[in-house]
C-alpha positions as CSV (number, residue, x, y, z in Angstrom):
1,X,4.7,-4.8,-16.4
2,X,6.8,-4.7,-20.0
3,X,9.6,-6.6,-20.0
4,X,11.9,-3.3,-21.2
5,X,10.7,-1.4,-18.3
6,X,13.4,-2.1,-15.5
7,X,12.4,-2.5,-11.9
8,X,14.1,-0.8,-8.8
9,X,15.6,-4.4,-8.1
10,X,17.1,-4.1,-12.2
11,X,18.8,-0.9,-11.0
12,X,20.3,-1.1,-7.7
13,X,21.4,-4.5,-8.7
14,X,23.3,-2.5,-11.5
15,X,25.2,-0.9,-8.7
16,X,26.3,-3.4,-7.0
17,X,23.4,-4.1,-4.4
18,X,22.2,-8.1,-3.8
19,X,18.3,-8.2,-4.3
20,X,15.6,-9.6,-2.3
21,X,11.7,-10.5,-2.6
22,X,9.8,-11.8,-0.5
23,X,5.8,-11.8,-0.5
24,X,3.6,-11.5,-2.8
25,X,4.3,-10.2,-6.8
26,X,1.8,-9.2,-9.4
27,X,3.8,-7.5,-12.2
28,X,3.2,-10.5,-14.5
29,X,3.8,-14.1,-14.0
30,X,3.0,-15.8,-18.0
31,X,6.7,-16.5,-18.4
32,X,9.6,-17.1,-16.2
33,X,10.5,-13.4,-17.5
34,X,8.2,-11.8,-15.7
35,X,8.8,-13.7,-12.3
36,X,11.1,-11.6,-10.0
37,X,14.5,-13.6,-10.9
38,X,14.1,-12.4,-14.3
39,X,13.1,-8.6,-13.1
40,X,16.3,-7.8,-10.9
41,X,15.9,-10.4,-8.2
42,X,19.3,-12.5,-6.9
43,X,16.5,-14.3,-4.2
44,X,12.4,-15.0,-4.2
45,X,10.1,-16.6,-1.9
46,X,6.8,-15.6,-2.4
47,X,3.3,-15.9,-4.3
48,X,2.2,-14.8,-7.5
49,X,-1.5,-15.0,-6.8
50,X,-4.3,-12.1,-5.2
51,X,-5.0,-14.7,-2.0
52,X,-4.4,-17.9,-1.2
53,X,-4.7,-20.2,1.7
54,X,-1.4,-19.0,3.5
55,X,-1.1,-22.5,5.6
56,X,-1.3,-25.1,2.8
57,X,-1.0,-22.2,-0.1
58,X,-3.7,-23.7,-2.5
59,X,-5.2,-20.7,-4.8
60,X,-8.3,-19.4,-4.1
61,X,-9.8,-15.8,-4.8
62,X,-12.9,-16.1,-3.4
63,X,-13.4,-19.8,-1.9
64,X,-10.4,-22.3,-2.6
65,X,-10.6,-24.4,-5.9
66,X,-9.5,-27.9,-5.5
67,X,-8.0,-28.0,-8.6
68,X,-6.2,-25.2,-8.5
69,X,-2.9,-26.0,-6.8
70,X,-0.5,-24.2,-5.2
71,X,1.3,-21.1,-5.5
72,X,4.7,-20.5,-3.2
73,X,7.6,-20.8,-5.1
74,X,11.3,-20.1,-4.4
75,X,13.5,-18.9,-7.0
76,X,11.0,-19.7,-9.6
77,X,10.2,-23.4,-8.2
78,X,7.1,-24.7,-6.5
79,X,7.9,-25.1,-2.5
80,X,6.3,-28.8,-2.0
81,X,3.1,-29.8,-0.4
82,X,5.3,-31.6,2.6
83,X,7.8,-28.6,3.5
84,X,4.8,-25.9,3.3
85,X,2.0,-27.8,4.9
86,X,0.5,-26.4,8.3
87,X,3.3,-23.7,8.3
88,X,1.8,-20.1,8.0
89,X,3.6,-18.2,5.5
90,X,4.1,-14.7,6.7
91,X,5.8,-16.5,9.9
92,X,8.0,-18.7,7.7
93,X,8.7,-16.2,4.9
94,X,10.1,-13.5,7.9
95,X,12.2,-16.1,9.9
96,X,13.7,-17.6,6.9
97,X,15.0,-14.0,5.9
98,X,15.5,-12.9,9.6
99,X,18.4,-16.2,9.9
100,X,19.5,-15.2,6.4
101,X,20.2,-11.7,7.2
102,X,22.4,-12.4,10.1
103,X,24.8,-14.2,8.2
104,X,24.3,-15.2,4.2
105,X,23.2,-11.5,2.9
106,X,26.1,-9.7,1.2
107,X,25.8,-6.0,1.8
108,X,24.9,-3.4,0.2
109,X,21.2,-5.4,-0.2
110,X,17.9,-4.1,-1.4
111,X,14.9,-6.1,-0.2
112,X,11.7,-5.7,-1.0
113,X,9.3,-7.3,0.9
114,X,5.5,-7.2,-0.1
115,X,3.5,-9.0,3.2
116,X,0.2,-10.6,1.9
117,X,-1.1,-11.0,5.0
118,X,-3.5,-7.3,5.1
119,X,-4.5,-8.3,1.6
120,X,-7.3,-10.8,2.7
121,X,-7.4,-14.0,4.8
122,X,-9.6,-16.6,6.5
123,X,-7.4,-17.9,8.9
124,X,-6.0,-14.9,11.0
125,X,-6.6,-16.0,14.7
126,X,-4.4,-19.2,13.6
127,X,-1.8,-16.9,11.8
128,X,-1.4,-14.8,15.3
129,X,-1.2,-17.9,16.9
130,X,1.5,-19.5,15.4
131,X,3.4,-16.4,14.7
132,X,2.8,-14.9,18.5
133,X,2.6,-17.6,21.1
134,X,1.5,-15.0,23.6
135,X,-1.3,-14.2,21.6
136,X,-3.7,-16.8,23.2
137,X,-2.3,-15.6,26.7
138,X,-3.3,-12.1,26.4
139,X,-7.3,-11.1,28.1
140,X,-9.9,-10.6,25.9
141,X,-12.1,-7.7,25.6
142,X,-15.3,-9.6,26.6
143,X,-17.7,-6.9,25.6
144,X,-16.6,-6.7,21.9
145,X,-14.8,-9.9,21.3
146,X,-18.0,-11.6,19.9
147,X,-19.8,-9.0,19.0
148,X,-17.3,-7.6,15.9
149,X,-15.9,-11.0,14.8
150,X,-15.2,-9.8,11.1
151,X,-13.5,-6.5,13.0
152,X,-11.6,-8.8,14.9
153,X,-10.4,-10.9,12.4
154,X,-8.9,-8.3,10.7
155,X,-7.3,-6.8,13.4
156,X,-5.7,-10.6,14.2
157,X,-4.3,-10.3,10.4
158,X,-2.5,-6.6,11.3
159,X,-1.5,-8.4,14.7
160,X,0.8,-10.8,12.5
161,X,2.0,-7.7,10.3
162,X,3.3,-5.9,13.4
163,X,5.2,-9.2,14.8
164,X,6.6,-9.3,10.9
165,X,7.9,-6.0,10.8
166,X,9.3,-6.7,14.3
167,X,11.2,-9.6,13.2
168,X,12.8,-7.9,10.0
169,X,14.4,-4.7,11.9
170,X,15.2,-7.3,14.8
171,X,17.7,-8.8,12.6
172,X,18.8,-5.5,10.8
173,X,20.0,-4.3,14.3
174,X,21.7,-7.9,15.6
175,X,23.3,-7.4,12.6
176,X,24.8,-3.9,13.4
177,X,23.8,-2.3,10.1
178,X,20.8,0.1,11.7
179,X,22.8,2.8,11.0
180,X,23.4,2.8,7.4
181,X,19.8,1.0,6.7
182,X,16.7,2.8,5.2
183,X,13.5,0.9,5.7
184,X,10.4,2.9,4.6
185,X,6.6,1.1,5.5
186,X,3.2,2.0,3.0
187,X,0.3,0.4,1.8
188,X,-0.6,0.0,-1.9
189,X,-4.2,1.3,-1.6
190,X,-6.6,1.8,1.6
191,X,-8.5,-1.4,3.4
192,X,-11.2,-3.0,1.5
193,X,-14.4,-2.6,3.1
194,X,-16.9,-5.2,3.6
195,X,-19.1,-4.3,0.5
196,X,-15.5,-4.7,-2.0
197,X,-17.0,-7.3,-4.6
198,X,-14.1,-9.3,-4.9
199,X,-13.7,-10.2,-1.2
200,X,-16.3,-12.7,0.3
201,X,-17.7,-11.4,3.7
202,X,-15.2,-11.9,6.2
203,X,-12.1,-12.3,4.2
204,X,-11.5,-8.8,5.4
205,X,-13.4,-5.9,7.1
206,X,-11.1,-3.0,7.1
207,X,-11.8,0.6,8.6
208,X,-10.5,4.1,6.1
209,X,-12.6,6.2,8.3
210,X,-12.8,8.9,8.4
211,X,-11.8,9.0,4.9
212,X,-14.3,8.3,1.7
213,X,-14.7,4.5,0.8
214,X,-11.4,2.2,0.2
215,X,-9.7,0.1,-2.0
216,X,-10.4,0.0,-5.4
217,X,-12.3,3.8,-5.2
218,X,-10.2,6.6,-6.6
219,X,-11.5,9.0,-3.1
220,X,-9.1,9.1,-0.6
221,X,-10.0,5.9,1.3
222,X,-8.4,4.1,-1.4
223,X,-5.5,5.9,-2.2
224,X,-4.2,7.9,0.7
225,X,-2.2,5.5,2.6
226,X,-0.2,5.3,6.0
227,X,3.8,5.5,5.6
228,X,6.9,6.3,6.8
229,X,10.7,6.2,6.1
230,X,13.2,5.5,9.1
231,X,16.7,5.4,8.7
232,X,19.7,7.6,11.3
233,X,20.6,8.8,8.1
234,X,17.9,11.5,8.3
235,X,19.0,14.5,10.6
236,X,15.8,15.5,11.1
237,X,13.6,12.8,12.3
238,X,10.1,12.0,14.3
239,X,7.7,14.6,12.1
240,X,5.0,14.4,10.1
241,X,5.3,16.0,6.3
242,X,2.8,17.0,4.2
243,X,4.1,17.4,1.4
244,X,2.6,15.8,-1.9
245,X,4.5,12.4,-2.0
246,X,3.5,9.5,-5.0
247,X,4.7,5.7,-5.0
248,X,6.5,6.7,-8.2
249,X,9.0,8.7,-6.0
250,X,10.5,6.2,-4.0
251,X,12.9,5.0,-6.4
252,X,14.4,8.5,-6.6
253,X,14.2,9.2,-2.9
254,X,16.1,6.3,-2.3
255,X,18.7,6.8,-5.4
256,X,20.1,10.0,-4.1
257,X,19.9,8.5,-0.8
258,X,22.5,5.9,-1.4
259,X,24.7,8.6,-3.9
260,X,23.9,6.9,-7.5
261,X,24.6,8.6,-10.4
262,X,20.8,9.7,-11.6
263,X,21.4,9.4,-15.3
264,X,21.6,5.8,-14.7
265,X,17.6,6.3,-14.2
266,X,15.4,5.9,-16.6
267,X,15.0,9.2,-18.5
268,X,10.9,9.3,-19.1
269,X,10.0,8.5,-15.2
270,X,7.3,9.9,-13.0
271,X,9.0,9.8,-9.8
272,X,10.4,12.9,-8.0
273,X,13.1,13.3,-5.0
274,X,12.2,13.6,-2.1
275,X,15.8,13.2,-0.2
276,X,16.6,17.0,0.4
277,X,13.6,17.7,1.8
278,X,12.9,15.0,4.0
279,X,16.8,15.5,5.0
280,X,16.3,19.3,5.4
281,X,12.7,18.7,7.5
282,X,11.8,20.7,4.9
283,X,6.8,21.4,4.7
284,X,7.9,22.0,1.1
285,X,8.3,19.0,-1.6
286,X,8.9,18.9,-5.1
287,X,6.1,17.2,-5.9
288,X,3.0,20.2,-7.6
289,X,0.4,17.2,-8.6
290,X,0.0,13.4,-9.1
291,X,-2.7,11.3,-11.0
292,X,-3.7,9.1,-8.8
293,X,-5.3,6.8,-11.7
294,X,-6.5,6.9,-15.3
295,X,-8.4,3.8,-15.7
296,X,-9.8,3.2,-19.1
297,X,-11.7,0.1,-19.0
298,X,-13.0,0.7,-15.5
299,X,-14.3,4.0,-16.8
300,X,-12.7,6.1,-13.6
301,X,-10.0,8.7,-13.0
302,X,-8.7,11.1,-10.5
303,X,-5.9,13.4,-10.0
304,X,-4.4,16.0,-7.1
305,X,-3.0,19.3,-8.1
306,X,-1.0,22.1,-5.8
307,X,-2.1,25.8,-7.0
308,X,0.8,28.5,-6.9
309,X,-1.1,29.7,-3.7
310,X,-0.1,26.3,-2.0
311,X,-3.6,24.9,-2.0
312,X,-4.7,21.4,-2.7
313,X,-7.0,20.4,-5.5
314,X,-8.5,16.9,-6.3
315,X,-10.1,15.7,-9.4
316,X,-12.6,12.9,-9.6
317,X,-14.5,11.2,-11.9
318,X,-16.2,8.2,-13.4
319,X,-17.5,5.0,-11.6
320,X,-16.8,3.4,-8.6
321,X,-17.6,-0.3,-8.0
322,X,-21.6,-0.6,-9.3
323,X,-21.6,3.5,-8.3
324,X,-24.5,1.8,-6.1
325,X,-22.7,3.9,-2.8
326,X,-20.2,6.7,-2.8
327,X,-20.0,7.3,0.7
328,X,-18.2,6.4,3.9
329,X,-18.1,2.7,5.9
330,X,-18.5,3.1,9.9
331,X,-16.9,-0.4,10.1
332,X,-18.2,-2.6,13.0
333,X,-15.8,-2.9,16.0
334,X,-14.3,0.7,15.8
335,X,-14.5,3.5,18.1
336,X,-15.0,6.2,15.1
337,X,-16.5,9.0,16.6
338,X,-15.9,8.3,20.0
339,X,-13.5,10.5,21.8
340,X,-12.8,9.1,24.6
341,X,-10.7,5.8,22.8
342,X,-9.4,8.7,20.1
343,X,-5.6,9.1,20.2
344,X,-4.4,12.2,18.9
345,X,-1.4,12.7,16.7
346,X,0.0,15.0,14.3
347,X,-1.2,12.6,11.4
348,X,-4.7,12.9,12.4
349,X,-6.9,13.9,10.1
350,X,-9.4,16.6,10.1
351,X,-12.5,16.7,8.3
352,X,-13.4,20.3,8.8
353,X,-16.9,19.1,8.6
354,X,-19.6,16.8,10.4
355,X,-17.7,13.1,9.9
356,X,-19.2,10.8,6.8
357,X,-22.1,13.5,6.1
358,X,-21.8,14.9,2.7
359,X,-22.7,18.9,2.5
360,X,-24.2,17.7,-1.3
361,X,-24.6,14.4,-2.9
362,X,-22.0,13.4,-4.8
363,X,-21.8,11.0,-7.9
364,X,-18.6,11.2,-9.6
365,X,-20.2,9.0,-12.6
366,X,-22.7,11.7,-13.3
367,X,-20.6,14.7,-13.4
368,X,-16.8,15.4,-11.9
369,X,-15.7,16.5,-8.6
370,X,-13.6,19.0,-7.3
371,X,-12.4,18.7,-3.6
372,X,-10.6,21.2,-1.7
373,X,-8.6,18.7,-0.4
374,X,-6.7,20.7,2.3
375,X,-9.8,21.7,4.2
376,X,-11.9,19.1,3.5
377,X,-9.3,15.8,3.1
378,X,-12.6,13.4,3.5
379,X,-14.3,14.8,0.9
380,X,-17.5,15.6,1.6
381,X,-17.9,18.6,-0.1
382,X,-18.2,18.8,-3.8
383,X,-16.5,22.1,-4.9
384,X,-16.9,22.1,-8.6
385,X,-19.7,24.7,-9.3
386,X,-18.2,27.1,-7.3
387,X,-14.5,26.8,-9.0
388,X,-15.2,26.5,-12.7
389,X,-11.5,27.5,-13.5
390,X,-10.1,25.0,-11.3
391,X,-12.0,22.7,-12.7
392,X,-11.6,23.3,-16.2
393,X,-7.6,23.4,-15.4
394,X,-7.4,20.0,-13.8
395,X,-9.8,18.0,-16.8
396,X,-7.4,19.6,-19.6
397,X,-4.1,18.5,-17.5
398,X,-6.2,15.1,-17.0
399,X,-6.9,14.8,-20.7
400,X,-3.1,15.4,-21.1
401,X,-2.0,12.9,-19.1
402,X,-3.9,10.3,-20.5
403,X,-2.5,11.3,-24.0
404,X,0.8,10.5,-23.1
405,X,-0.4,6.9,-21.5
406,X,0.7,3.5,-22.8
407,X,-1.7,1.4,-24.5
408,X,-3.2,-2.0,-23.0
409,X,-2.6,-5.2,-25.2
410,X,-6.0,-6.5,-24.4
């Protein structure tokens, strides 16, 4: 991320908030510059790498090099081999912050906290262990513990993300700042599935079903994401919205929230509020359309559009992975399909048509698709020769976006 393009740390700490990361960062890490205590960060602890080993953090993307050192540092210096040895990370990273916050945190704060730990990992029934000690007492499922051990392990790694998130709002209540906190949960991208190419078998084996591929795609598997915002602060509050809602608008959600002035945002950014709305429970956001990548080198682009009639339009195009398989992963070890385990919610998604069977064949790198994305959210009908204007409308506003798009160095 350029150096003259200031982060939300940059900005609330303009206004008087203490700043705090913890986890992992990957906005740039050549210079000290780009670490997070020279982007808007009073405190660090974290790792600048994809994956590491998160009990002795040595790098390793793949399989662990063993000359390629370590990577945890805290306020820009290397945490030593003897303090971080055989402590799992996610476990110390949360406590550390969870005895901080009771008593050394000046208020107002901002902390951003980035968990690894769903990213990848080979050591997830240890990471439980040591960051649940009731994790070995509970009774295991005998007829699928061994039979989905990839599934399994995956599900140990979300096990430890629940106990983190337990520990942070733990110490926001014993605190007794609940009521004027905002804490808002999302992923980056959807769960890689097992065929990802950068991610050895068994690193991770995550489930988008039923939504098209995962991380790294530009369907809905990899971009439509579980979230939420919590705070007593809303008056209306335990609902599902729909409206259209981009990463880019959390820093202005969260601006008005806390009463800044909003010329002291950037002038040229993407983001939209959403405060009003989510205040007023109202279906209808600001938001009209979102591009949810423009990816020159990978060759691969998509983008969502709301018509005036308040439908919902996606655009996609160009490869995905080897654009040997388009379609949809029934991961091992989950009950897709089968009703009797299903637990309904608002949130739940409905295909609208027989689940991860497409009405056409679709290949995005031969020719673009069109999705009608409010009837058919796990897009498995391809709309495109039936809505030649809509089409046509969302590949000029595409081609206009990526006019206005920064240049890569390399």
């Amino acid at each position: 991320m350029p150096l003259n393009h200031p982060t939300q740390a940059d900005l609330f700490r303009s206004i008087g908030y203490s700043t705090w990361h913890l986890g992992k960062w990957h906005l740039g890490a050549a210079t000290r510059q780009y670490l997070p205590n020279g982007r808007g960060f009073d405190y660090t602890l974290g790792v600048t790498g994809g994956a590491c080993n998160w009990f002795n953090y040595t790098i390793g993307w793949i399989t662990p090099v063993p000359t390629s050192g370590r990577d945890l540092r805290e306020n820009g210096k290397e945490v030593y081999a003897n303090i971080t040895n055989n402590v799992y990370f996610p476990n110390s990273s949360t406590t550390r912050r969870k005895d901080s916050s009771a008593t050394k945190i000046p208020e107002p704060f901002y902390l951003y906290f980035a968990t690894p730990v769903a990213h990848s990992g080979f050591e997830p029934y240890f990471g439980a262990q040591h960051t649940m000690p009731q994790f070995q007492l509970r009774p295991p499922v005998y007829q699928f513990s061994s039979l989905f051990p990839e599934r399994k392990k995956c599900l140990g790694i979300i096990q430890v993300l629940n106990e983190q998130f337990k520990r942070l709002t733990e110490a926001v209540v014993n605190k007794g700042i609940a009521n004027n906190t905002i804490i808002i949960f999302f992923a980056d991208n959807g769960g890689p599935l097992a065929r990802h190419a950068a991610y050895v078998h068994g690193s991770n084996h995550a489930s988008n079903w039923p939504l098209r591929m995962g991380k790294g795609s530009l369907f809905e598997g990899g971009v439509r994401v579980p979230g939420f915002i919590w705070s007593p602060l809303l008056k209306k509050r335990g609902r599902v919205t729909n409206q259209l809602f981009h990463v880019t608008d959390w820093l202005p959600t969260l601006w008005e929230a806390v009463g800044a002035d909003p010329a002291l945002l950037p002038a040229n950014g993407d983001g939209f509020s959403h405060w009003k709305s989510f205040q007023a429970g109202l279906t209808v956001g600001p938001r009209k359309e979102l591009v949810n990548n423009i990816d020159s080198i990978l060759h691969q682009y998509a983008m969502i559009h709301e018509d005036q009639y308040g439908g919902l339009y996606k655009l996609i195009g160009g490869n995905a992975f080897d654009n040997s398989y388009f379609g949809w992963d029934r991961t091992e070890g989950t009950f897709a399909g089968d009703d009797s385990w299903r637990v309904y919610t608002p949130a739940e998604i409905n295909c609208n048509f027989p689940e991860g069977i497409e009405v056409q064949q679709i290949l995005p790198n031969k020719a673009d698709c069109l999705f009608d994305l409010l009837n058919d959210p796990c897009e498995l009908n391809n709309i495109a020769d039936s809505y030649p204007a809509m089409l046509k409308l969302l590949q000029d506003k595409i081609k206009a976006y990526n006019a206005t798009s920064a240049s890569r160095p390399h």
